[in-house]
C-alpha positions as CSV (number, residue, x, y, z in Angstrom):
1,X,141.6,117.6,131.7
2,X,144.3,119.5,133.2
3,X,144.3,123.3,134.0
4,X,146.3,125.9,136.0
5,X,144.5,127.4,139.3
6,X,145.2,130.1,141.4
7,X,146.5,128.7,145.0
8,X,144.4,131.3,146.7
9,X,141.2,129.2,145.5
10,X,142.7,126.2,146.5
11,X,140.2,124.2,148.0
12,X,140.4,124.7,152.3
13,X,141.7,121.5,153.4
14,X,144.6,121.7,151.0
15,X,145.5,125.1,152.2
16,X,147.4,123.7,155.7
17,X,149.4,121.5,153.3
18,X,150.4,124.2,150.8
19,X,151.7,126.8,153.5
20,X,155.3,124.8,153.5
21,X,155.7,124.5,149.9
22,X,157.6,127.0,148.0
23,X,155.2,128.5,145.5
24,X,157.7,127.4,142.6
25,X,156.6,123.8,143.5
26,X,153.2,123.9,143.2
27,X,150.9,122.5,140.5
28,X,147.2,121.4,140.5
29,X,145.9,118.6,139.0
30,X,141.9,118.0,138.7
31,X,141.0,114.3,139.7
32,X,137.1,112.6,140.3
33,X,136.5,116.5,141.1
34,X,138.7,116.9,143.6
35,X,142.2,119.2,143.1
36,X,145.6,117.4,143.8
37,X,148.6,119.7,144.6
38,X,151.5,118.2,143.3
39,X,155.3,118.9,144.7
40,X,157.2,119.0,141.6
41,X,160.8,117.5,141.5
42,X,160.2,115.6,144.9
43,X,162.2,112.3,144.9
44,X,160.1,109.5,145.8
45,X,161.4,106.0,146.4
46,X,160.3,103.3,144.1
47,X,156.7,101.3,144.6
48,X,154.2,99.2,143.6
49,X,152.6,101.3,140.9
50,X,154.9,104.1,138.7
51,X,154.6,107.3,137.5
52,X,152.3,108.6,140.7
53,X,152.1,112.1,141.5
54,X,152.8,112.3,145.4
55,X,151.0,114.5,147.8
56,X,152.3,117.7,149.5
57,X,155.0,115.5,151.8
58,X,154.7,117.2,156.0
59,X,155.6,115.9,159.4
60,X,153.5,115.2,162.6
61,X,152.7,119.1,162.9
62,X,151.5,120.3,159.6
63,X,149.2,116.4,159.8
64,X,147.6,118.0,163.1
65,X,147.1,121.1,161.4
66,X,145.0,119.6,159.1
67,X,143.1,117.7,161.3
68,X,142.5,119.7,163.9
69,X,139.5,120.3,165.6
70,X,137.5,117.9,163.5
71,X,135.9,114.8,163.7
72,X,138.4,111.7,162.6
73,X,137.5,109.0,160.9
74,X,140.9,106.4,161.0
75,X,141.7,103.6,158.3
76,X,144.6,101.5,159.5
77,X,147.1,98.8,157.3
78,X,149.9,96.6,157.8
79,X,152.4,99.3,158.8
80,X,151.0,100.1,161.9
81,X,151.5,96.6,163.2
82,X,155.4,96.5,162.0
83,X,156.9,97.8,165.4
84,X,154.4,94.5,166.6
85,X,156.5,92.2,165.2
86,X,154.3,91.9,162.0
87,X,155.3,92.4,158.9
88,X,153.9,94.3,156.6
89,X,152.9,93.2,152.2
90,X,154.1,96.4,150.6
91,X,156.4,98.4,153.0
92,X,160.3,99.2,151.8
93,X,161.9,96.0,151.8
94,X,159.1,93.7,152.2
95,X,159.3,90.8,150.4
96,X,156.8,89.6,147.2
97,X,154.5,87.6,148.8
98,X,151.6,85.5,146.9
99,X,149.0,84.8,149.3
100,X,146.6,82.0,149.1
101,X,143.3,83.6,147.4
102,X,139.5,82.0,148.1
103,X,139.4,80.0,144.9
104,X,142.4,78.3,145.6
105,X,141.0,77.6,149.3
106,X,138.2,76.1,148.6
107,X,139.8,74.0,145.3
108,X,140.3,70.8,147.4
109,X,141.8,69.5,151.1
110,X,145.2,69.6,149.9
111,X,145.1,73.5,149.6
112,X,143.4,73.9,152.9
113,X,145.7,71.3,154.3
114,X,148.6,74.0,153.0
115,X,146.8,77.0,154.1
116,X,146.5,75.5,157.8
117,X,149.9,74.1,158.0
118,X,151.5,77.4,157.1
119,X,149.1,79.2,159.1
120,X,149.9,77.2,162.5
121,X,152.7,77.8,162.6
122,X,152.2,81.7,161.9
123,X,149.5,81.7,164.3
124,X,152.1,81.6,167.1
125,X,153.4,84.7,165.8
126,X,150.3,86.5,165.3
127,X,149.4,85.2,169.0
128,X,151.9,86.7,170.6
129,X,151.8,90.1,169.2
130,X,150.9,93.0,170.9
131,X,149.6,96.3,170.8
132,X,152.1,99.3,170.0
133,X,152.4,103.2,170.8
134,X,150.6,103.6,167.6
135,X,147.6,101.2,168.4
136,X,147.2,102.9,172.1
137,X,147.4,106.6,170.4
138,X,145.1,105.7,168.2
139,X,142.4,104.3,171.4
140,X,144.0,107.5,173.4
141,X,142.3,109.4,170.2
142,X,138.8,107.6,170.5
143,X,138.4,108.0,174.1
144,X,138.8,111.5,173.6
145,X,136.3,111.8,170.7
146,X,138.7,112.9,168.3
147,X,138.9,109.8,166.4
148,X,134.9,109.1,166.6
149,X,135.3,105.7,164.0
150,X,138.3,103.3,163.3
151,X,138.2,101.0,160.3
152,X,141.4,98.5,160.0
153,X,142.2,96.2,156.8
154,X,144.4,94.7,159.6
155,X,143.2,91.1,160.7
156,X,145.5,90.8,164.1
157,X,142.8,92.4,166.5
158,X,145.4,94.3,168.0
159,X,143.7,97.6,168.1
160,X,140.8,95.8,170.1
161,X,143.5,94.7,172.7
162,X,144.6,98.7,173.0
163,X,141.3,99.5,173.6
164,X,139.8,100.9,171.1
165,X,136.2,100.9,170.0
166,X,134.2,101.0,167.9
167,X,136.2,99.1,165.4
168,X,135.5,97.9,162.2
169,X,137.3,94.9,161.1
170,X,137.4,95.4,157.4
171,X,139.2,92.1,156.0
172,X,137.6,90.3,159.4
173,X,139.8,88.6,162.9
174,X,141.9,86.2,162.4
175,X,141.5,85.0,166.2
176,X,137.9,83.8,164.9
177,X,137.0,80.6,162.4
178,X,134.1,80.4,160.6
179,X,132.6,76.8,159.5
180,X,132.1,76.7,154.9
181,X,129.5,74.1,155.8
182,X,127.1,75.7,158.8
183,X,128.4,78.8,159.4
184,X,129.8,78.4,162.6
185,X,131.9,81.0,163.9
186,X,134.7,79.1,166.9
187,X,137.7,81.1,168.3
188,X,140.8,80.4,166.8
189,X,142.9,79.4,169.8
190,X,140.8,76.7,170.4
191,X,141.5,75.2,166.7
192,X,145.3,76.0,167.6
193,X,144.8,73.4,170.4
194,X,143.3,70.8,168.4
195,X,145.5,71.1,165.5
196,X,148.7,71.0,168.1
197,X,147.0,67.8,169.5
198,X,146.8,66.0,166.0
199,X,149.9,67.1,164.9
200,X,152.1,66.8,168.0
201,X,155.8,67.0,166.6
202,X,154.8,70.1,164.3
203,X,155.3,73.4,165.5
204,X,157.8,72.3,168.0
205,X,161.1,74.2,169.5
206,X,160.3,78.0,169.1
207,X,163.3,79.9,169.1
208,X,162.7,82.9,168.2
209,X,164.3,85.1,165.8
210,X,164.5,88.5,164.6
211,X,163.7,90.7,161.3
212,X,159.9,89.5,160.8
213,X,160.7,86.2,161.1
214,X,159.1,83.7,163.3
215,X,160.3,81.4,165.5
216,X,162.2,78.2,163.7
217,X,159.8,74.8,164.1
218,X,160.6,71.5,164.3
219,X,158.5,69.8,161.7
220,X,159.2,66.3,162.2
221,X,163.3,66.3,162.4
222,X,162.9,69.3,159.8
223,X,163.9,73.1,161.5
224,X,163.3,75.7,159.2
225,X,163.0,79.1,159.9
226,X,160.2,80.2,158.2
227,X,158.8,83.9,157.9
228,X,155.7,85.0,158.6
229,X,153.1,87.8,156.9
230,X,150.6,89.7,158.1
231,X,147.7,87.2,157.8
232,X,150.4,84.9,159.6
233,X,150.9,82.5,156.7
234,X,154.0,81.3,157.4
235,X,156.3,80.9,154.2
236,X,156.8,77.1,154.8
237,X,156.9,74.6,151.2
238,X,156.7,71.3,153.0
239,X,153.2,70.7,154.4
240,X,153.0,66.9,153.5
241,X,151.3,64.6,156.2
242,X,149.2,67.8,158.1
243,X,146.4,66.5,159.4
244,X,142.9,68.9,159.2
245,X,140.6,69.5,161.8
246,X,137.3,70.2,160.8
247,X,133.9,72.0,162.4
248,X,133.5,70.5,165.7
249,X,129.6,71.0,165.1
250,X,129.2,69.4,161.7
251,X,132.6,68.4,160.7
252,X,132.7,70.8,157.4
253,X,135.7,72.9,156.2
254,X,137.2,75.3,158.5
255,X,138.3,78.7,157.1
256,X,139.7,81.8,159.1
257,X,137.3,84.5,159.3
258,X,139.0,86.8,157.3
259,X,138.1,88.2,153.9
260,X,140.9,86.1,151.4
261,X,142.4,87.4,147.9
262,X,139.8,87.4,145.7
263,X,136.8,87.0,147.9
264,X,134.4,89.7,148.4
265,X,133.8,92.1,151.8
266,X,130.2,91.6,152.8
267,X,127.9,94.1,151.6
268,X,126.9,95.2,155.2
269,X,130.2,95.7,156.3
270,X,131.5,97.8,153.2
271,X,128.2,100.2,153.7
272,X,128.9,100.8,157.5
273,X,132.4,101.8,155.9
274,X,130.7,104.5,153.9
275,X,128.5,105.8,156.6
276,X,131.8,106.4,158.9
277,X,133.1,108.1,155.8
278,X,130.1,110.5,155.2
279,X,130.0,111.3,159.1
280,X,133.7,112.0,159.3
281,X,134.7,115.5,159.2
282,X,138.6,114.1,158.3
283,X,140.0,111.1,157.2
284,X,143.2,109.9,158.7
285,X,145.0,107.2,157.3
286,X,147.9,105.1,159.1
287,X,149.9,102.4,157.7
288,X,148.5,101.7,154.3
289,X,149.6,101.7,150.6
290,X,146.0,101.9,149.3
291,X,147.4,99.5,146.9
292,X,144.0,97.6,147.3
293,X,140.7,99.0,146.1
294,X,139.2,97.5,149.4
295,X,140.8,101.0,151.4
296,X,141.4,103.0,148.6
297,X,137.5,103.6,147.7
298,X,136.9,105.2,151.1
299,X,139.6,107.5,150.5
300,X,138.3,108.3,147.5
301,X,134.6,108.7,148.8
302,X,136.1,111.0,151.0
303,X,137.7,113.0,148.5
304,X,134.4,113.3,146.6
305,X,132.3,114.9,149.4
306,X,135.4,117.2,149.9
307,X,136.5,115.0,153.1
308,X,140.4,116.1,153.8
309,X,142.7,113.4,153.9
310,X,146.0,112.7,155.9
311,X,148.3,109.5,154.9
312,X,150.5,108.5,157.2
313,X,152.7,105.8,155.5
314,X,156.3,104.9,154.5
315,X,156.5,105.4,150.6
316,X,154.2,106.5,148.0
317,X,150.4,105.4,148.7
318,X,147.9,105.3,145.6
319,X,145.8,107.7,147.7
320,X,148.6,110.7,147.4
321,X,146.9,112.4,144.7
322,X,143.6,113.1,146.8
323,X,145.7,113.5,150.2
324,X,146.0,117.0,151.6
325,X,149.3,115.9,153.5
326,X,151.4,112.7,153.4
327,X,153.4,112.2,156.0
328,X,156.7,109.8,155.1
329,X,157.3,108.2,158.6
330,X,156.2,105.4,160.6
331,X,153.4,104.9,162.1
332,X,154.3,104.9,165.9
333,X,155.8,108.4,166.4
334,X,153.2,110.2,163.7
335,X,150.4,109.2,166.0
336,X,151.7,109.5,169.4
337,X,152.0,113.3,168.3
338,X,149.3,113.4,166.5
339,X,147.4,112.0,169.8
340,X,149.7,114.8,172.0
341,X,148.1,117.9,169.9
342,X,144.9,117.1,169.3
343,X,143.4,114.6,172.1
């Protein structure tokens, strides 16, 4: 039901938000409980979902603003790890990308033959990548007990490698492999080795290239240069003649421990999700088009107990409506003020 409500009753952690919108652009919209403000006429660049009301658009200052001098709770995506070298699913000018989902990895060899092909050669992608400003701002944040709780749908363990902790690995790591058969749980550069070892001409000749792409392999007298996503499947059609490694323990299937398309989050890990959420006196999120229900029900937890939320993302988010500011930037120089003003 819609209605009209006076901005002086605006709910608190809207009120930072609305102080740089003209009066003229303001509108309310009631949502799960929760009131939306609205910038009316704002230009928003096309995304995965239309006809989405956007949240009150700020920069770095009027984020701090809102966040200051409470207790952060931070949910990471894919566009924090761009400036890594990784490429994000739903940034501007990503590509459509189809990845492989659990049914389809568990369907036979031949689709796990696929999946491991592609992801070799991503895995020396993913490998390499390092932490950014962004990540360490955000550690900078947690060792000042600002940031008191970090959950990331991001699978490259790069916030671990900037230092930060406690860390909740949402979709899982993909540095880890877990066994289908016993349940074994191996570290993924040792599979790298034993793959490389039974497929010794594939993956060969890195030369690295630029624009989220990885390096061009040598795939027996074939070079293509393939590019890479997040999870670092590698976009690479020919995976005839692979050859599978399986668990070292009981020689089952091999899977990456990281939570596919269409396979569920484990109970435990979603709860400890909520529990960060209720003991959160902000929610900050960085990098993420909520385009998933797997972030976007925190946010919106959040925005039932009255939690404030801060997107920091490039493009409309399906969070906006709920958001007391968005910030339209990247990722790296949001948080490295963000981490200046309020660590």
């Amino acid at each position: 039901m819609r209605h009209r409500r006076d901005p002086e009753r605006t709910d608190s952690w809207t009120a930072a938000a609305l102080s740089s919108v003209p009066a003229q652009r303001r509108r309310f919209r009631t949502l799960v409980g929760v009131t939306a403000v609205v910038i009316e006429s704002t230009v928003i660049a096309a995304t995965p979902r239309g006809g989405s009301y956007c949240a009150p658009l700020g920069g770095p200052d009027d984020a701090a603003r809102a966040l200051a001098g409470r207790r952060l709770l931070a949910l990471t995506g894919a566009g924090l790890s761009t400036d890594s070298g990784i490429p994000d699913y739903r940034g501007p000018g990503s590509p459509p990308r189809a990845p492989m989902t659990y049914d389809d990895f568990v369907s036979g060899p031949r689709a796990q033959q696929r999946y491991w092909a592609r992801s070799h050669l991503g895995w020396q992608r993913i490998g390499l990548a390092r932490p950014n400003a962004g990540h360490r701002a955000l550690a900078a944040l947690q060792r000042s007990g600002v940031v008191t709780e970090l959950i990331t749908q991001n699978v490259d363990g790069l916030h671990r490698q900037a230092g930060s902790q406690p860390v909740i690995d949402l979709h899982g790591r993909i540095a880890e492999v877990i066994c289908l058969d016993c349940g074994r749980i191996t570290d993924r550069s040792r599979l790298h080795e034993r793959l490389s070892e039974l497929n010794p001409t594939f993956g060969r000749s890195p030369a690295m290239s630029t624009g989220g792409r990885s390096p061009a392999m040598s795939t027996g007298g074939r070079s293509p240069v393939v590019a890479t996503a997040p999870d670092g499947d590698a976009d690479l059609e020919d995976t005839e003649g692979f050859q599978l490694a399986g668990c070292e323990g009981c020689g089952g299937r091999l899977k990456p421990h990281v939570v596919l398309f269409g396979e569920n989050v484990p109970r435990e890990r979603v709860q400890r999700c909520y529990r960060a959420v209720d003991d959160a006196e902000a929610l900050l999120v960085a990098g993420s088009s909520l385009t998933v229900m797997s972030g976007l029900r925190f946010v919106r937890h959040a925005a039932r107990r009255t939690i404030p939320v801060v997107i920091v993302n490039r493009g409309v988010t399906r969070g906006d409506p709920l958001a007391a500011v968005h910030v339209d930037a990247g990722c790296t120089e949001v948080l490295t003020r963000l981490a200046d003003r309020l660590s």
